[in-house]
C-alpha positions in Angstrom: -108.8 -47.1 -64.0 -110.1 -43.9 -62.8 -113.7 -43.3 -61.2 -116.2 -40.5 -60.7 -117.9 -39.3 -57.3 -115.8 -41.8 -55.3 -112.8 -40.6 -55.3 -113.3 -37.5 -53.1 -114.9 -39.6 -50.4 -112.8 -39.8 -47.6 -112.4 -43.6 -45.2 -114.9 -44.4 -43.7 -113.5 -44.0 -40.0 -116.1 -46.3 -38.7 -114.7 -49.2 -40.2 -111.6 -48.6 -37.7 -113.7 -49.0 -34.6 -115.1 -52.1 -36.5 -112.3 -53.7 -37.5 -111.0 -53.4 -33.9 -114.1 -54.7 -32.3 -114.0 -57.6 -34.2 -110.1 -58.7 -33.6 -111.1 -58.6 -29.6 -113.8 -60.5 -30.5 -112.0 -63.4 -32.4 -109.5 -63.2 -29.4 -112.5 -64.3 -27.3 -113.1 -60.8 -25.5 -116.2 -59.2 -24.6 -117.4 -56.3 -26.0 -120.8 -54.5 -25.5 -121.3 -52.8 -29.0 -122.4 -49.5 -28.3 -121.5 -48.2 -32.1 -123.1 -48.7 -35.0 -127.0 -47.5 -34.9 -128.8 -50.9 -35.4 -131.6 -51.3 -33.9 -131.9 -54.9 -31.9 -135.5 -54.9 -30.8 -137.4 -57.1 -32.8 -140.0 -55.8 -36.0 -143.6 -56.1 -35.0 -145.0 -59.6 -34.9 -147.7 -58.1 -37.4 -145.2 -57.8 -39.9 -143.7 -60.5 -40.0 -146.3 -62.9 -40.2 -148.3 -60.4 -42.9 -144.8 -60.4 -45.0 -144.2 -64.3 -44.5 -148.0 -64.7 -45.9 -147.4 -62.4 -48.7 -144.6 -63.9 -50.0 -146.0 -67.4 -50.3 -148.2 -65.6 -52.7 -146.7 -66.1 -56.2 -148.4 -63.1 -57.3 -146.7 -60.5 -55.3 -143.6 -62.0 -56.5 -143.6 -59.5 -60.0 -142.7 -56.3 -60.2 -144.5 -53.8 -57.8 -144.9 -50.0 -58.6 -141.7 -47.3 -57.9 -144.5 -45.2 -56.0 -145.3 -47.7 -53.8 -148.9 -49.7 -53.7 -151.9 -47.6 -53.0 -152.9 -48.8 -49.3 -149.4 -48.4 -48.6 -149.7 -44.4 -49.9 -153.2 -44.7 -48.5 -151.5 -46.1 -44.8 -149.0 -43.3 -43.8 -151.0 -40.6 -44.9 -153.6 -42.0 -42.3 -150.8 -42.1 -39.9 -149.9 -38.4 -40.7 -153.7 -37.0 -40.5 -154.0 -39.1 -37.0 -150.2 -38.0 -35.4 -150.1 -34.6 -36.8 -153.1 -32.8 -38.2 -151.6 -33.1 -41.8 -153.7 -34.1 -44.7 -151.8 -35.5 -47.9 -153.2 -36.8 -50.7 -151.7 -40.4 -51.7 -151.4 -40.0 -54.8 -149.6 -36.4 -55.0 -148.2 -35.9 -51.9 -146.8 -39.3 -50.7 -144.2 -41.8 -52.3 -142.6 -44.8 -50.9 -138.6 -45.4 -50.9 -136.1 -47.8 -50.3 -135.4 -46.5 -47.3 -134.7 -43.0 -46.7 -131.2 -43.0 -47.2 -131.9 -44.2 -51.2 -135.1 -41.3 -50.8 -132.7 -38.4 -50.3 -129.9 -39.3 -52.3 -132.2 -39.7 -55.3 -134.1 -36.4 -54.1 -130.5 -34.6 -54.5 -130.2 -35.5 -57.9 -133.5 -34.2 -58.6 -133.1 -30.5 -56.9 -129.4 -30.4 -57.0 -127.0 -29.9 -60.2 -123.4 -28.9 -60.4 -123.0 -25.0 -59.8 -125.8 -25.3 -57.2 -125.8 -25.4 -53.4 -127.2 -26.8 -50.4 -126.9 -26.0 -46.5 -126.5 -28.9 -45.0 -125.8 -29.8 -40.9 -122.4 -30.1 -39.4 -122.0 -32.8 -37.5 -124.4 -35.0 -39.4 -125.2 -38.4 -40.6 -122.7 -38.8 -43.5 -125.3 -39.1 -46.8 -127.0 -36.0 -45.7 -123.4 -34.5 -45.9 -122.2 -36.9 -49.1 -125.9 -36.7 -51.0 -125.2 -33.1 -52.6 -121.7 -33.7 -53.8 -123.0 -36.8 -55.6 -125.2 -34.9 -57.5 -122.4 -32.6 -58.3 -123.2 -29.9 -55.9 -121.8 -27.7 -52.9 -122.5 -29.0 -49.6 -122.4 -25.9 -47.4 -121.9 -26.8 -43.5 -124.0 -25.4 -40.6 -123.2 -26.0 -37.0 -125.7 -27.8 -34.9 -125.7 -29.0 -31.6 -123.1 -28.4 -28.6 -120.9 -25.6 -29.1 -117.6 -26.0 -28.1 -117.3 -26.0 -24.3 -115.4 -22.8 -23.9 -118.9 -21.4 -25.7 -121.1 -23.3 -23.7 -124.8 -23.8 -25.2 -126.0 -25.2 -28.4 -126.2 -23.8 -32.5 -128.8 -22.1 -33.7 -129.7 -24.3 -36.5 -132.1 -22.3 -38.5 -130.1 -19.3 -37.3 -127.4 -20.6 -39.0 -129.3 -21.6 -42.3 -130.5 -18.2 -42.6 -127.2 -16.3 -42.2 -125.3 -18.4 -44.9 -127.9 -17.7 -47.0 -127.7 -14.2 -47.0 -123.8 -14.1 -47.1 -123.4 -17.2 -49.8 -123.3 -17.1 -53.6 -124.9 -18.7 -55.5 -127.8 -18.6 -53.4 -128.7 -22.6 -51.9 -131.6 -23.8 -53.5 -132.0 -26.7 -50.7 -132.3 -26.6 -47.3 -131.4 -30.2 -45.2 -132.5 -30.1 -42.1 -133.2 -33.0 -39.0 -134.7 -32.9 -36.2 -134.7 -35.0 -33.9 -130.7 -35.1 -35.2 -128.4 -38.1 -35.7 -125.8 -37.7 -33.9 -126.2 -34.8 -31.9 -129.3 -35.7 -30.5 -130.4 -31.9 -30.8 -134.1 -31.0 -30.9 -136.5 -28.6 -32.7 -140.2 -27.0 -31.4 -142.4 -26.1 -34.3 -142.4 -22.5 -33.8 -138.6 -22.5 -35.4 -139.7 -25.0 -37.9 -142.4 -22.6 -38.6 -139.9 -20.1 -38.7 -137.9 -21.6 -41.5 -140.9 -22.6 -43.2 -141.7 -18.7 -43.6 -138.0 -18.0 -44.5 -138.0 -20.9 -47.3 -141.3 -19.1 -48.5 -140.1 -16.0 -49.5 -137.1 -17.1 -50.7 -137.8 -20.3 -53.6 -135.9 -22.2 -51.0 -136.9 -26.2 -51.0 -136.4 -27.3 -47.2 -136.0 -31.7 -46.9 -136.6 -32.5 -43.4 -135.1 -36.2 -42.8 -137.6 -37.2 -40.0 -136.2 -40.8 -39.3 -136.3 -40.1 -35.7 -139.9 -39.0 -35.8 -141.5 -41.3 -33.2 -138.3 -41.8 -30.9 -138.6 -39.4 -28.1 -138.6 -39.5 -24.2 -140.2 -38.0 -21.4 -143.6 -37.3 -23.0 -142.3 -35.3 -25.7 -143.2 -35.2 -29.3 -141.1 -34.2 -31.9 -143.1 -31.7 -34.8 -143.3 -33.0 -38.5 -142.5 -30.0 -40.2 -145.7 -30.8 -42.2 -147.9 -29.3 -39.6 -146.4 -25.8 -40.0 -148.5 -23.4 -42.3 -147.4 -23.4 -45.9 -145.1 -26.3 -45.3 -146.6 -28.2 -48.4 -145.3 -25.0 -50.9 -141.6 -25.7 -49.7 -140.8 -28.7 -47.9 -140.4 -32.2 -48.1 -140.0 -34.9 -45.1 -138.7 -38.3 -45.0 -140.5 -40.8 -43.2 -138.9 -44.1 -42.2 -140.3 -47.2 -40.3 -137.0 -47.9 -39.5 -136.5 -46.6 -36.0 -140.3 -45.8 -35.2 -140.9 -49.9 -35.8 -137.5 -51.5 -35.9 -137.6 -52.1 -39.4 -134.4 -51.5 -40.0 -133.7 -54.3 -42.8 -137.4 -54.3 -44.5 -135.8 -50.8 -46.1 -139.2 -48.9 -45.9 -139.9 -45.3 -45.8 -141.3 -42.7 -47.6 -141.1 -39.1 -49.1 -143.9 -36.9 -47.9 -145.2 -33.1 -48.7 -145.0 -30.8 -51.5 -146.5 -32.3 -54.5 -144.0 -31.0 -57.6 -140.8 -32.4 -55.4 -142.7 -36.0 -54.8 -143.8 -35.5 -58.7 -140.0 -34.9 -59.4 -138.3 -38.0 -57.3 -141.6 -40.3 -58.6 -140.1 -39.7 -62.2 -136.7 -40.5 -61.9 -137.8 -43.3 -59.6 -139.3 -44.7 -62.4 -136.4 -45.1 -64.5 -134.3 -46.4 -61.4 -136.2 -49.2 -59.5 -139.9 -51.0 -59.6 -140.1 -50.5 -55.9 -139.4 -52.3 -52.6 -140.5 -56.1 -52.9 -144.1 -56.2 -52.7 -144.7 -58.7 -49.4 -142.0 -55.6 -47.9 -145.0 -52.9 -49.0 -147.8 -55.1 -48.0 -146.3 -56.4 -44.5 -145.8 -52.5 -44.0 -149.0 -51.4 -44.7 -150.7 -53.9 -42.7 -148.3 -52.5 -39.6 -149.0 -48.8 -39.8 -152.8 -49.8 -39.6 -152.6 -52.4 -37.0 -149.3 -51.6 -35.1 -150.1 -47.8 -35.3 -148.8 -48.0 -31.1 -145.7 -50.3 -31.8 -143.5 -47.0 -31.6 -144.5 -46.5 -27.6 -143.2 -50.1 -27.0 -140.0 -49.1 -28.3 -139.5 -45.8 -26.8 -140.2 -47.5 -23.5 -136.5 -49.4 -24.4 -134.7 -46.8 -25.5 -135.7 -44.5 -22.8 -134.7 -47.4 -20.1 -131.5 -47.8 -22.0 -130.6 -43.9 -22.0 -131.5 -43.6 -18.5 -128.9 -46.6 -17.6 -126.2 -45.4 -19.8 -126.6 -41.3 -19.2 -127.1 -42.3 -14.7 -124.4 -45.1 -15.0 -122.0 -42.6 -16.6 -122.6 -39.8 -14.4 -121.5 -42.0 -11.4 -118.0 -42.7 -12.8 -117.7 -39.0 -13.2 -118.7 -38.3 -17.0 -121.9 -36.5 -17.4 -123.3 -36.2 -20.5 -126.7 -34.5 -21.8 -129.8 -36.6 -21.8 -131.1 -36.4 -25.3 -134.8 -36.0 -26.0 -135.0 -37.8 -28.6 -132.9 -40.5 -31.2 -131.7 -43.9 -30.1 -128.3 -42.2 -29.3 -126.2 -40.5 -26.6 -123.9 -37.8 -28.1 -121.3 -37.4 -25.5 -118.2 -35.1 -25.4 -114.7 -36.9 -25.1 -113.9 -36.1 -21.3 -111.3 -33.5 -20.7 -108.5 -35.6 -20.1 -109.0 -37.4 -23.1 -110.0 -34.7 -25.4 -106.9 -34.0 -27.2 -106.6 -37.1 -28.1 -109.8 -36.8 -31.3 -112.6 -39.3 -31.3 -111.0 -42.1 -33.2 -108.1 -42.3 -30.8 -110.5 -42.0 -27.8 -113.0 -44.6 -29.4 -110.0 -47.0 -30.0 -109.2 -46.9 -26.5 -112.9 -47.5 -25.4 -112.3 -50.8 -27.7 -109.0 -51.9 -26.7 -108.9 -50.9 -23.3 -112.9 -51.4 -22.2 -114.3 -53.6 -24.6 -116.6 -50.6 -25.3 -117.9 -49.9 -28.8 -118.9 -46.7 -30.2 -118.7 -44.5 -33.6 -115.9 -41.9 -33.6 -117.3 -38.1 -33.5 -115.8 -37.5 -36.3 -117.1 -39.6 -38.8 -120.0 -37.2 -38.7 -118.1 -34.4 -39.9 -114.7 -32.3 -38.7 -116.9 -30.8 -36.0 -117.9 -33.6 -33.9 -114.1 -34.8 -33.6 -114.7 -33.9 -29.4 -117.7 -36.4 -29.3 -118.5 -40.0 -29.7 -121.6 -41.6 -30.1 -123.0 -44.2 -28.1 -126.1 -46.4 -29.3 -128.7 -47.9 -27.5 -128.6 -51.3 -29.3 -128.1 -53.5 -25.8 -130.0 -53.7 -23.0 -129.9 -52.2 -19.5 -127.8 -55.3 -18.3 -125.2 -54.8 -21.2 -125.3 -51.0 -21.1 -124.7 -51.2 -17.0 -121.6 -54.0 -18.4 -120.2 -51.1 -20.6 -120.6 -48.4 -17.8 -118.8 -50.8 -15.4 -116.0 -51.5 -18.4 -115.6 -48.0 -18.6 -114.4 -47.2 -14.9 -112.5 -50.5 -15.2 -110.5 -49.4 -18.4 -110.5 -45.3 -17.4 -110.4 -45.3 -13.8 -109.0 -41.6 -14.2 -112.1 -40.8 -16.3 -112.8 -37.8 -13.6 -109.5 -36.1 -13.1 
């Protein structure tokens, strides 16, 4: 029987790492799971008791609405107005998803038709890669993050948008962008958003700015909604999750924010697709952004703790690798010695010879093959354990 869109997908690499972890396992080993981005720390207390009283109502047990309930709408444009000086109307501006991963994926197939193109980033989380060529389109790939070491510094991200612009045919019509990015932990100020904002602008160029990583940043810094940059609301959409901001990753909750004719678009097709998250999910969540509004500083606080054991413990055994400003991950380049060995050769060694888990570079894309990607899903204890595994199972590591 033959198939459409699947076909061209290539394996999914991570299921390698995972197939490995979990043979040590059933032989009774140890192994500190460092891989797959899945948040451990618990949802707020709020939520679950709001979504645990919700459901024991029968009457939220019918079909809800594809946009998303009103006081939800009404609940992250409050949070938006409060964090970032951005006023969006619920009803045209805002629109609730199944997560964001569902929200972009149907957002390509609303902007994005065969023949058409879209710069995406290279290394990146694999739908923001994989959501064009579903819809049929051309997934062009800009370098972000670490350049190659030989280089030294980092991509020019909007740089790079902007040059393959001018040099590509047909012209993109989209624009993805993510900041702070999964994996590369790289980092944005507003002044370059605002710079693309002005480039999009002149140019009937739709940017979608995946900001799942909104709230999760260290050391006092804040990461800019690209909502807040003038004219954003003519040209760019943002993706808003409660996934990472208030370790919701199951309750699938998030939402499509900004320009009113693209929410419009998605809002449409949403209505033929789905009737909406289950309504004790939309009710628990609303409850949480107005009552939990400070949840996300409680789990910075972890993650930051977490990157500080895992970035100083690595040092020590003689592999230093950046400390990100932001993401629940540590995007660290293979170690010299190691190097030519790719990420999935590397990361299966990390497994079979550390009990170390983490995602091979390269499932993010061709250019992240010298990387791999540890998550901060254990705690300073466990991450110390992995650290200590490490220079156990690589004492050469250094050399």
């Amino acid at each position: 029987m033959e198939f459409r869109r699947i076909p061209g997908l290539p394996p999914y690499v991570f299921t390698i790492i995972d197939s490995l972890k979990s043979e040590a396992r059933r032989a009774g080993r140890d192994i500190v799971d460092l891989g797959f981005g899945n948040p451990d720390i618990p949802s707020p207390q709020v939520a679950v008791e709001k979504l645990a009283e919700a459901a024991r109502n029968s009457r939220n047990h019918r079909y809800s609405s594809s946009r998303g309930i009103p006081k939800l709408r009404e609940a992250i444009a409050t949070r938006y107005r409060t964090q970032y000086g951005v006023h969006l109307d619920p009803d045209r501006n805002v629109l609730a998803t199944i997560g964001a991963k569902e929200g972009f994926s149907h957002l390509m197939w609303v902007l994005l038709q065969p023949g058409d193109a879209a710069l995406v980033p290279s290394p990146s989380y694999p739908i923001h890669i994989w959501g064009p060529y579903f819809a049929g389109a051309d997934a062009r790939q800009i370098p972000i993050g670490p350049k190659p070491e030989a280089e030294g510094g980092t991509h020019d991200y909007v740089s790079g948008v902007m040059n393959a612009w001018d040099y590509g045919w047909p012209k993109p019509r989209v624009v993805v962008c993510s900041f702070p990015h999964n994996p590369t932990t790289a980092t944005v100020e507003k002044a370059e958003l605002q710079r693309l904002v002005d480039w999009a602008l002149e140019r009937d160029v739709v940017i979608v700015h995946d900001f799942a990583y909104a709230d999760v940043a260290f050391d006092g810094w804040r990461p800019p909604s690209i909502l807040e940059c003038d004219g954003a609301l003519e040209c760019a959409v943002e993706l808003y999750s409660m996934t990472k901001s208030f370790s919701m990753a199951g309750w699938r909750m998030a939402f499509l924010l900004g320009n009113a004719e693209v929410v419009g678009a998605l809002a449409k097709l949403k209505s033929y697709l789905d009737y909406g998250a289950f309504q004790p999910v939309q009710i628990a969540a609303t409850v949480t952004l107005n009552e939990a509004s400070e949840y996300p500083v409680e789990v910075n606080a972890t993650y930051q703790a977490r990157r500080d054991a895992l970035c100083d413990g690595l040092a020590r055994i003689g592999w230093d690798v950046g400390r990100p400003r932001g993401t629940m991950f540590v995007w660290a380049r293979i170690p010299e010695r190691y190097r030519k060995l790719g990420s999935i050769e590397f990361a299966t060694r990390l497994v079979t010879e550390c009990d170390v888990a983490t995602s091979p570079g390269i499932g993010f894309g061709p250019d992240g093959d010298e990387f791999v990607r540890f998550a901060l899903i254990e705690n300073e204890q466990r991450v110390a354990q992995a650290v200590r595994q490490i220079r156990r199972g690589l004492p050469d590591l250094s050399g």
